[in-house]
N, C-alpha and C positions, 0 to 999 in steps of 0.2 A: 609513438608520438614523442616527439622532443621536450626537453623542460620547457624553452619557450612557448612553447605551446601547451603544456600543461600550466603554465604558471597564467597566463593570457586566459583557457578558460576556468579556473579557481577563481581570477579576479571578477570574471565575468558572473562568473553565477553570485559571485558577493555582492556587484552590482547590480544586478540584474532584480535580486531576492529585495533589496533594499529601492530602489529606485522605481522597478518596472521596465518595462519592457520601452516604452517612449522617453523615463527619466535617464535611462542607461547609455549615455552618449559612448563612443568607439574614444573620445580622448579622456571619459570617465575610467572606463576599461583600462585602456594601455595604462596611465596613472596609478592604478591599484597595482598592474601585473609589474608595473616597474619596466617600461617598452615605450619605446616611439609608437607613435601611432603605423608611422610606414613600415614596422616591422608586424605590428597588428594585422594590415592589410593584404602586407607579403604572406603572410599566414593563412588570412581563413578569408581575405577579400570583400567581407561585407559583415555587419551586425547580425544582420539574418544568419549569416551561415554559423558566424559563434552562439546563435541560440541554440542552432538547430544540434551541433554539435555537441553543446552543455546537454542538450535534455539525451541523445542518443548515447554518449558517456553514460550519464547514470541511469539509464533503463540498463546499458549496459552491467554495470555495478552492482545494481538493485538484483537481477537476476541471478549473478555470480555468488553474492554474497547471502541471496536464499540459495540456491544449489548446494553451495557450501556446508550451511549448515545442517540442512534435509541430510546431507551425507552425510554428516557427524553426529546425527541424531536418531536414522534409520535404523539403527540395532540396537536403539534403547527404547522403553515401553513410551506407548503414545502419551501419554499427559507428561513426562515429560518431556517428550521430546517439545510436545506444540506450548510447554511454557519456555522453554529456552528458547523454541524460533521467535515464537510471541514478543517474549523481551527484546532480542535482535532486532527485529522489525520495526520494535518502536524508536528504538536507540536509532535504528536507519533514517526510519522517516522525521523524528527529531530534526535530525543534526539538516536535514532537508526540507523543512516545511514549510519554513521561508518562501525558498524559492514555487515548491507545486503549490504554494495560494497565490504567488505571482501567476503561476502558469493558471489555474483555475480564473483568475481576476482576466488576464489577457487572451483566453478562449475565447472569453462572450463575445470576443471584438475578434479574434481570429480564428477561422474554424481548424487552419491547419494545426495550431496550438493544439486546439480542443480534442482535436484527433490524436496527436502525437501522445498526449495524456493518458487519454482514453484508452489507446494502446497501452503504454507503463502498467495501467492497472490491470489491465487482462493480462497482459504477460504473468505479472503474478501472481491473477486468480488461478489462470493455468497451472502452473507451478501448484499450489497448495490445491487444487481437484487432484492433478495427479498421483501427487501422496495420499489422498484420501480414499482415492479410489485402490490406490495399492492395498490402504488399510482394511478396507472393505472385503477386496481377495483374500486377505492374510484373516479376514472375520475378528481382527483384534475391535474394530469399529462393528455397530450393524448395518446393514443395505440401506442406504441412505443418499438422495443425490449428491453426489461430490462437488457438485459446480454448486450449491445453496450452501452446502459444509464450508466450502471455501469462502462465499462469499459471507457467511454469517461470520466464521472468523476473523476475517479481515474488517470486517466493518467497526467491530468494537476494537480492533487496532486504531484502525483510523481516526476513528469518532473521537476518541480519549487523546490521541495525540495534539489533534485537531482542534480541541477545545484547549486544551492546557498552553498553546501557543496565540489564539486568541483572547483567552481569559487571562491569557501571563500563569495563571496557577491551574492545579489539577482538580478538573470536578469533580473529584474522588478524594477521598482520604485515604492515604495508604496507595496507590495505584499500583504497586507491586501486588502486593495482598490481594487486593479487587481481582487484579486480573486471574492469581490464581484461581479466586474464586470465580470468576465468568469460564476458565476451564473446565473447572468441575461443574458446573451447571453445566458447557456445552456438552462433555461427554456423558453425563448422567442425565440429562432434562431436568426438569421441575416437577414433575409427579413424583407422588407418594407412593412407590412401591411396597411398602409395608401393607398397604390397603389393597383387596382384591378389586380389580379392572370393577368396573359397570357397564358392559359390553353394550346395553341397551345405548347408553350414554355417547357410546363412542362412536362416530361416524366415519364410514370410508370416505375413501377420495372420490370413488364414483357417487355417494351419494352425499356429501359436501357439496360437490360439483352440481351434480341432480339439483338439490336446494338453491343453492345460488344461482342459480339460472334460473329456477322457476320465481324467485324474489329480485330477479332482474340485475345481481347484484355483477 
């Protein structure tokens, strides 16, 4: 892709994050990218197609830039590795959050939005099951569903980013800190291993499951 056309969607997604998806006019756009409008339209033809564009870019991006560092992290032990992705991911989704509560806000009103989204975050559940499940093979993790590992990580990514752009500040003190500390809880749990199990106490998943069906739950 050309500069013009890189520069056309940078302005776009600035507009777009800021404005909305309706406030975001094509002579809003070209104005930010520094473009005639009729060189905007020789470009991508329509608003819709620079949306669709902007969001396909950074799913593209988004994907790249965890690949990346999965690579760069894969031969070091797992808590560190999932605090450096961790940090990346937030720094990622930061510098972009703007824009995906735009994209979240213009879902409810457009399903392909909602979709196009929806996809982004699978793409990178996928990604982080897969290394988990890699972790699982290698037993450096224990047997655990990969697609809930993943999704449990990423939420307290999200959730923490997601508020500190809504609340302007972090619901955390320390969010560095924090997060290592929600590491070490995820790879260790919350029980007290020092104290021998209460097997009685403890219930399988068949019989969790058994209970809550018979309590209707």
């Amino acid at each position: 892709m050309d500069d013009i056309s890189n520069r056309i969607l940078d302005a776009a997604m600035d507009v777009f994050s800021k404005k909305g998806y309706e406030g975001a006019t094509t002579r809003k756009i070209a104005k930010e990218a520094n473009v005639n409008e009729v060189t905007l339209f020789r470009k991508f033809r329509s608003k819709e197609n620079i949306l669709k564009t902007v969001i396909e870019q950074n799913q593209r991006k988004s994907i790249q830039t965890l690949d990346s560092i999965l690579l760069m992290e894969k031969s070091t032990q797992v808590q560190e590795c999932l605090l450096t992705l961790g940090m990346n991911i937030m720094k990622f989704l930061d510098e972009r959050m703007d824009f995906i509560i735009m994209l979240i806000a213009e879902g409810r009103k457009r399903p392909e939005i909602a979709h196009n989204l929806a996809s982004f975050l699978k793409k990178i559940l996928k990604h982080l099951s897969e290394y988990f499940k890699e972790q699982i093979e290698k037993k450096t993790i224990r047997n655990v569903d990969p697609d809930i590992a993943a999704f449990n990580y990423l939420s307290y990514i999200f959730y923490s980013t997601f508020s500190k752009k809504i609340c302007n500040e972090s619901v955390l003190d320390d969010p560095e800190m924090k997060f290592k500390d929600f590491v070490d809880i995820f790879l260790r749990g919350t029980q007290n291993l020092e104290k021998p199990r209460q097997s009685e106490n403890f219930l399988s998943k068949e019989e969790f499951l058994k209970r809550s069906k018979f309590k209707g739950v």
